[in-house]
ZAMAR-15112 format. One record per atom (N, C-alpha, C): x, y, z. Coordinates in steps of 0.02 Angstrom, whole numbers, plus 50000, padded with zeros to 5 digits. Layout:
N
XYZ;...
This chain:
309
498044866349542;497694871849507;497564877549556;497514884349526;497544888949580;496744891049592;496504892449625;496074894649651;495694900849580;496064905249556;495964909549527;495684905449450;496014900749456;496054898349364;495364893449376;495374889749428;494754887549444;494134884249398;493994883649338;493404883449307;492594886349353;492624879549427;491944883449454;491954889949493;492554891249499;492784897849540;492724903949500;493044904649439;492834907149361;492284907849351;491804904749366;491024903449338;490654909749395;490754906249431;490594912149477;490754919649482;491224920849474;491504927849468;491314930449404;491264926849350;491194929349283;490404930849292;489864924849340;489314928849341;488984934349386;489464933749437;489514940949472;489484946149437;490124947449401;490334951449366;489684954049302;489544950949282;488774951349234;488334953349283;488144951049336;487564952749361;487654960749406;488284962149387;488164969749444;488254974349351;488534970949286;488634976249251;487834978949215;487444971949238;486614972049209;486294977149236;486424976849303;486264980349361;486454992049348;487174991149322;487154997649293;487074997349215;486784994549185;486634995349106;487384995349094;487744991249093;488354991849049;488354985349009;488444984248945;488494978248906;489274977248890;489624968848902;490054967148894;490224966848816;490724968348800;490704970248701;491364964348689;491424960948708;492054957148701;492334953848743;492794950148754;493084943448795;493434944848847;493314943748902;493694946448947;494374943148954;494834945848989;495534942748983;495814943849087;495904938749079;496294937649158;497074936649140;497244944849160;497934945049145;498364943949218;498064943549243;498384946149332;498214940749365;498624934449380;498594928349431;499174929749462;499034929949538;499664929349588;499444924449627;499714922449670;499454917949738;498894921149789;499214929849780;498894932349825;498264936749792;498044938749732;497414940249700;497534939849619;497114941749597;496854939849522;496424945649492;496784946249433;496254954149421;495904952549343;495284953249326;495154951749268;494924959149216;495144960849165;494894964649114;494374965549072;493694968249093;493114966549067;493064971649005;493094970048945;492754978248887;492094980048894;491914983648905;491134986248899;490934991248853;490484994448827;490244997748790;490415004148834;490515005048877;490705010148937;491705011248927;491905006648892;492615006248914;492804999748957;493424998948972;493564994848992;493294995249083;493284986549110;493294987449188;493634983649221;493964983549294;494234979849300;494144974849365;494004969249359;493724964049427;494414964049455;494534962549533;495034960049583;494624955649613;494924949549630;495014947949716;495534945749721;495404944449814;495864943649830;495934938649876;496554936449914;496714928249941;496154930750013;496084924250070;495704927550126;496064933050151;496854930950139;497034935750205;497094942750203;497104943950143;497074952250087;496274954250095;495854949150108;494984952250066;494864959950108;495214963250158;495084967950197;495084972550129;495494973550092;495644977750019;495024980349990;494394978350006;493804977649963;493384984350025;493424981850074;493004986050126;493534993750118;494054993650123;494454998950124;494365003250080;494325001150015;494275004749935;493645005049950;492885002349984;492415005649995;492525011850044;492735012050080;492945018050131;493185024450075;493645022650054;494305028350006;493725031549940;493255023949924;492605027949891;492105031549923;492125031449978;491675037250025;492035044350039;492595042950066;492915048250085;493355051850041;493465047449991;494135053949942;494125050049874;493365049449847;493335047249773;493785050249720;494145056349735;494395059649697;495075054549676;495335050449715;495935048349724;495955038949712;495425039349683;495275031349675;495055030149614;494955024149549;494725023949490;493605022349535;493355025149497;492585026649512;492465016449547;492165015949594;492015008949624;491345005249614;491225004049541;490894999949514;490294994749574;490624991649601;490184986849641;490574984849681;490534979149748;490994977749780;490534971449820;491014967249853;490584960849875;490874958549940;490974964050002;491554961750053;491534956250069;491254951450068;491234944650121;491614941650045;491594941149980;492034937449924;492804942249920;492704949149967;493444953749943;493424954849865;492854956649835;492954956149769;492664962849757;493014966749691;492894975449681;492774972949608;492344979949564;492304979749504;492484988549501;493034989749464;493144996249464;493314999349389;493175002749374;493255007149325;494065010049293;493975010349237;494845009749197;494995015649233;495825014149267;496215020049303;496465022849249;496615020749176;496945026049156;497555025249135;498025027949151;498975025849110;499395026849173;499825020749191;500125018449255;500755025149237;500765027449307;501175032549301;501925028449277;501925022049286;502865020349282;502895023049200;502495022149153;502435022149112;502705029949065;502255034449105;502435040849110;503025044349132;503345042049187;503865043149183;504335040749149;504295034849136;504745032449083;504815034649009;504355039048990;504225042848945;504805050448934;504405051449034;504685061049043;505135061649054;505675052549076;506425056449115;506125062149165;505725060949227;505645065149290;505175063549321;505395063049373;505075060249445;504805067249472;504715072649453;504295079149478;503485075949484;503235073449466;502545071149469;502715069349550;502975065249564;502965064049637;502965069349699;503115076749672;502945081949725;502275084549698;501765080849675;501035080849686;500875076749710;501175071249715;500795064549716;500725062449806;501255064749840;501435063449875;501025067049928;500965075149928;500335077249970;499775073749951;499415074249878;498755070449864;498855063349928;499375060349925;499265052249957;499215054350035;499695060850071;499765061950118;498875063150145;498555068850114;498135072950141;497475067250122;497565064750081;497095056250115;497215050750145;497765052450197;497995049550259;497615053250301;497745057550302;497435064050371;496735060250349;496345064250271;495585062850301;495355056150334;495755050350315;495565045750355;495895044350429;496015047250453;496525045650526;495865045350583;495295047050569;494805047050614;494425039250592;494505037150562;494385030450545;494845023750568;495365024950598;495875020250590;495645016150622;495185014350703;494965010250692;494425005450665;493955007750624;493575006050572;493925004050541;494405003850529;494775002450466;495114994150503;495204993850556;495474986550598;494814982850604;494324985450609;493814982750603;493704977950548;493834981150486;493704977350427;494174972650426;494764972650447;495214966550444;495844971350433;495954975950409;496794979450392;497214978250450;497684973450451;498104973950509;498324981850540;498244980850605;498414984550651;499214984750653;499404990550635;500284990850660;500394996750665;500124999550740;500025003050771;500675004550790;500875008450828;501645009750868;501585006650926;500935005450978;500735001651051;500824996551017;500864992650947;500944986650939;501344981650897;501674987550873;502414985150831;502814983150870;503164984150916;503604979150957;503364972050953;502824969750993;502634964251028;502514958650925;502394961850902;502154961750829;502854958250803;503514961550813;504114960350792;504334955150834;504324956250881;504374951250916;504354944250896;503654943550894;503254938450853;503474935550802;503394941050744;503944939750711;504564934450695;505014937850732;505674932750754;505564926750775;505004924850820;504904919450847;504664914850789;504304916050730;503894914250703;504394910450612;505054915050614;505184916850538;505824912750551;506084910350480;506564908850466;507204912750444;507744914250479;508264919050474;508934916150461;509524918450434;510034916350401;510274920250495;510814914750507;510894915550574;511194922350597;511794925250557;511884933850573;511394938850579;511124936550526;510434943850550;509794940850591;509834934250643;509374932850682;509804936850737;510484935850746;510864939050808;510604944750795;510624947550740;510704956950728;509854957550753;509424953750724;508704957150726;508484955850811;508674948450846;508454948250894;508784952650957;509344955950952;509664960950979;509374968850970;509024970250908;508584975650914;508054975350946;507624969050957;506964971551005;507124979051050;507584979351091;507374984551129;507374991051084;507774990851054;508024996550993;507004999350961;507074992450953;506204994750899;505684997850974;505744994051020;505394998751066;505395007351084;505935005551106;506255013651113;505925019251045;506095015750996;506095021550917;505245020250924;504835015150947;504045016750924;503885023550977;504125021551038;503985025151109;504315032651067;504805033951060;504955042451032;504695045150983;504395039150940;503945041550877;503165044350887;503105041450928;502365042050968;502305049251001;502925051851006;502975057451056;502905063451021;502825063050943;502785066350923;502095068150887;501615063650910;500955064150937;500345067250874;500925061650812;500555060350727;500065054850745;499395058550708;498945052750708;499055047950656;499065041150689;499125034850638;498425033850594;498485031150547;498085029850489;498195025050429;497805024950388;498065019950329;498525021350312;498905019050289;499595017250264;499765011950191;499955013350139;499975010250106;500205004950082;500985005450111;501545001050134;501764997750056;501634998249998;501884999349943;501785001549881;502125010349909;501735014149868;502245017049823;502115015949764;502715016749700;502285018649620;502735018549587;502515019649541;501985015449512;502075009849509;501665005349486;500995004749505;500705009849571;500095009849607;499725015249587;500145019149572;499885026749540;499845028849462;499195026749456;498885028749370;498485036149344;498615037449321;498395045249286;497835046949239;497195050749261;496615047549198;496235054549211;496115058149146;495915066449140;496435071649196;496935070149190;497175074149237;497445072449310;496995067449325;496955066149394;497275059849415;497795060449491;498115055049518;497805050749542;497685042849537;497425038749551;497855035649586;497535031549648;498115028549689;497825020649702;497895015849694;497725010149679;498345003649725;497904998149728;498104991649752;498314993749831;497794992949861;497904993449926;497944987249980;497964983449920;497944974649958;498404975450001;499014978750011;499774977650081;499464984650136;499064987350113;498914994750154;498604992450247;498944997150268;498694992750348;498644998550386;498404998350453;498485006150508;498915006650548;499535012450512;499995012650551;500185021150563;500665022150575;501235028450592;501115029250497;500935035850511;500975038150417;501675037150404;501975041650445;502465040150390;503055035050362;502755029450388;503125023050388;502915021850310;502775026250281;502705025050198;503195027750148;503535032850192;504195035850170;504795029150177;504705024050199;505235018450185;505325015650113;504685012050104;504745010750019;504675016849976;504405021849999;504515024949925;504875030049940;505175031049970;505975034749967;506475030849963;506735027750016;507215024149999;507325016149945;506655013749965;506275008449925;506345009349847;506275015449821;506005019349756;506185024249721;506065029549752;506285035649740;506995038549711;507395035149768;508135034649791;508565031849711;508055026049723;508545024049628;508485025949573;507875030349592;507975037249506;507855032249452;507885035949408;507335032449327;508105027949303;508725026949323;509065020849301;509445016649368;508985015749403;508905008949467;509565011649473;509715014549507;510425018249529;510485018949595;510595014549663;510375017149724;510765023449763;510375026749767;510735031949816;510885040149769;510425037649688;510765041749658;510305048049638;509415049349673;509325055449686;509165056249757;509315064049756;509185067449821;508405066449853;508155063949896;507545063349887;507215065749947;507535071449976;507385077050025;507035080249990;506865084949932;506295086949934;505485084149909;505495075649880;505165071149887;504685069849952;505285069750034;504945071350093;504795078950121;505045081150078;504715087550119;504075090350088;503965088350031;503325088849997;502695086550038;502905078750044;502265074450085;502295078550164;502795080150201;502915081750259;502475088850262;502405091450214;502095098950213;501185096150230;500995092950218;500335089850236;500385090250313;500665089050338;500615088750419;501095091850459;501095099850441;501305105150477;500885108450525;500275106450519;499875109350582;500205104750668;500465098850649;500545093650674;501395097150725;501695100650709;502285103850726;502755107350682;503245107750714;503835113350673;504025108150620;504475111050559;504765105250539;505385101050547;505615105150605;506205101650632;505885096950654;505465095050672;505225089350733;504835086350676;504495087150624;504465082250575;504815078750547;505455082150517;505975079750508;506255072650535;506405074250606;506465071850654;506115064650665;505305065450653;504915061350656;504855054850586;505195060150550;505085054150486;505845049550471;506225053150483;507025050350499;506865044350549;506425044050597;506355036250646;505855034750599;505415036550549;505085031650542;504955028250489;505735032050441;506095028350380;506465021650404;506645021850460;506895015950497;506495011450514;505695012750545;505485007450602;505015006750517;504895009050479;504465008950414;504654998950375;505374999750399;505434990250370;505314987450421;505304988550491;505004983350529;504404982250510;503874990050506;503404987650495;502994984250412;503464986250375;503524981550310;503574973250314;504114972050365;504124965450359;503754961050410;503324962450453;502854962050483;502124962050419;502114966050417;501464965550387;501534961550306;502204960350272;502224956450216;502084950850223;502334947950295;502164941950310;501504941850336;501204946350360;500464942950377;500134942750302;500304944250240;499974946350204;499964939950145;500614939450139;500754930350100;501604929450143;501284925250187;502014922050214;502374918250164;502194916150129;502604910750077;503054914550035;502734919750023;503104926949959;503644930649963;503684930150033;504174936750027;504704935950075;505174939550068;506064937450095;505934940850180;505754938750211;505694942750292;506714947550278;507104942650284;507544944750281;508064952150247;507594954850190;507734958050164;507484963850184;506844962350186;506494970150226;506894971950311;507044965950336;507564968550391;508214970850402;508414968650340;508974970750326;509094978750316;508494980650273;508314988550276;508494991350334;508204988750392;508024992250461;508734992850507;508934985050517;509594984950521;510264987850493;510104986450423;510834991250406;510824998650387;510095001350411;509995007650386;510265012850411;510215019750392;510625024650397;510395028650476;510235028850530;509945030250571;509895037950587;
């Protein structure tokens, strides 16, 4: 039985959940529904006389998610669904209906133009938090820093199970990933939260406004190691999973315009081209600290390895 489905585990959360909605006068009007069981969290659907709300938690190794979305509710409420209550030591949030999942919307508009808003909004609440980053390791968000992505990958390899060609290919890049953190660094972007999978499915729309949601994989790294999944990750396969089949240069140059005080844009350019590359190391690094059991190490390296350099 999973942890989530639980009966006394249930009991508890369901009276959590009552005791913070008593707490703001909100009355439950109907049955709640737990639509969302993974291994790695569980999200439940509360109705209230307020509208709908929605409970998370999450596994231990995710609970950092809860302190973070308290942070993102201090510093850039604009960009988050309103944060109901929160319980860091359970990793457990009660948050307020985001609204209509952008996949949804696009799938509607035929156009991915929403994403040259979306993309500064996510950028320019990177910047406001970059003075936080380590507060943010504090709470638990893995560190994947550029001083510590090598030794990290490293690790890695030592640690993971690999189909024997791409153990030759990956354990032959160590020096490769050094070198590209060391030149990335030189270009002397402050690291910060990072979302590390940020797509459509994270970004919901409610009066107008972009909501950016599920920060359970989000960690402190090189910003723009977020241009891996959702450019090439995303973007790239256009509204019929087509790889390679939109242009998605002005996708980065949108987010890239956020951090022009930072240099020319040749040297941004520059800077995000290494760090569309080192972006799956640090993907598959941090997938695995996040649920080792879940996810293909192999595939996210494969990114890095067979990528376009």
């Amino acid at each position: 039985m999973s942890t989530w489905t639980d009966p006394s585990w249930l009991a508890e959360a369901h009276g959590w959940i009552r005791a913070q909605l008593a707490r703001l006068g909100v009355d439950i009007v109907g049955e709640v529904d737990q639509h969302h069981v993974q291994p790695w969290a569980t999200v439940i659907r509360v109705p209230t006389h307020r509208g709908d709300v929605y409970f998370k938690a999450n596994a231990p190794a995710l609970r950092y998610e809860s302190g973070l979305v308290a942070l993102l509710a201090e510093r850039r409420p604009d960009c988050i669904p309103p944060l109901l209550a929160v319980d860091l030591g359970h990793g457990w949030m009660l948050m307020a209906d985001a609204g209509t999942r952008l996949r949804e919307l696009v799938s509607n508009e035929r156009s991915l133009r929403r994403w040259l808003d979306i993309l500064p909004l996510y950028a320019g609440l990177q910047l406001d938090l970059a003075d936080r980053a380590d507060e943010m390791v504090a709470l638990g968000a893995p560190d994947l820093r550029l001083a510590r992505l090598p030794s990290l990958y490293e690790q890695l390899l030592a640690e993971v199970e690999l189909p024997p060609y791409d153990r030759r290919r990956a354990e032959a890049s160590v020096a490769r990933v050094r070198a590209l953190c060391d030149e990335l660094a030189g270009y002397g972007l402050p690291e910060t939260i990072q979302h590390d999978d940020f797509h459509d499915g994270q970004v919901y729309v409610r009066d107008g406004r972009y909501l950016l949601l599920d920060w359970g994989d989000a960690c402190v790294s090189h910003p723009f190691f977020t241009l891996s999944v959702t450019l090439e990750g995303f973007l790239s396969w256009g509204l019929d999973d087509v790889e390679d089949s939109v242009d998605v240069a002005p996708f980065r140059d949108a987010y890239l315009a956020s951090f022009a005080r930072f240099g020319e844009r040749s040297d941004l350019e520059a800077a995000a081209t290494i760090a569309l590359r080192l972006g799956w190391v640090c993907r598959a690094v941090n997938a695995r600290l996040g649920n080792p059991e879940g996810v293909n190490t192999s595939v996210h390296l494969r990114m890095f390895l067979d990528g376009r350099p």
